[in-house]
N, C-alpha and C positions, 0 to 999 in steps of 0.2 A: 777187242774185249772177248775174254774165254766164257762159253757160256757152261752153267751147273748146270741145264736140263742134259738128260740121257740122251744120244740118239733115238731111242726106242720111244719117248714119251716127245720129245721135239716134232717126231714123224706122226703121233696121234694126234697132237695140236694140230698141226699143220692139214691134215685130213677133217680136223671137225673145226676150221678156223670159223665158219660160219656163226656156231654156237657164240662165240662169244665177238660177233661185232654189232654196233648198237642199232638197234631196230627201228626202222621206219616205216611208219604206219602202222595201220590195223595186222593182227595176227590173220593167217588163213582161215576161210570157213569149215568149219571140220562137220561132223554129221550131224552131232549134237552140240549145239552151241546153249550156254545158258542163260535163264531171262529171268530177269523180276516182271513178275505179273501184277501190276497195279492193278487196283478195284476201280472201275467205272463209279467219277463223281463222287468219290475219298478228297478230302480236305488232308494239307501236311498239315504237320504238327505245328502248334507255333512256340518255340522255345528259342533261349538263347543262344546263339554259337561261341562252342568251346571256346577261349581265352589260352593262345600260344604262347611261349618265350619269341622276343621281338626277331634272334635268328631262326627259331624254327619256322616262324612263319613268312619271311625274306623265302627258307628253300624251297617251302609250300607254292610259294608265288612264283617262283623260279618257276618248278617243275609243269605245275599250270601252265605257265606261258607256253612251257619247250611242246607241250604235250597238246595243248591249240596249235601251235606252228606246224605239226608235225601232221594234226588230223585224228589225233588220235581219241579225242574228245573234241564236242562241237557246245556252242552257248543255246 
């Protein structure tokens, strides 16, 4: 199979192939990392949750799971 990419742009993939494979885990600690600062002894809100379309929230659930499995969020 003949490939369309250039040599030229095949060779800059190929060098930054990292970029683009899929990540596991948490990202590196960088200097400044950002935070929500919760207020000591603040109540949530108590409202209803949004109402999805039945496949948008199948891929919500999806990614949830993949993204537990992975570490990437904890319960």
């Amino acid at each position: 199979m003949k490939s369309s990419i250039s040599l030229h742009l095949q060779k800059v993939l190929d060098d930054h192939s990292k970029v683009f494979e899929t990540p596991k885990g948490l990202p590196p600690i960088h200097d400044h990392d950002h935070a929500i600062h919760l207020i000591p002894g603040s109540v949530t809100p108590k409202i209803k949750p949004y109402r999805y379309p039945y496949a948008q929230r199948s891929e919500i659930e999806y990614m949830v799971a993949n993204m537990l499995d992975v570490g990437i969020i904890m319960l």
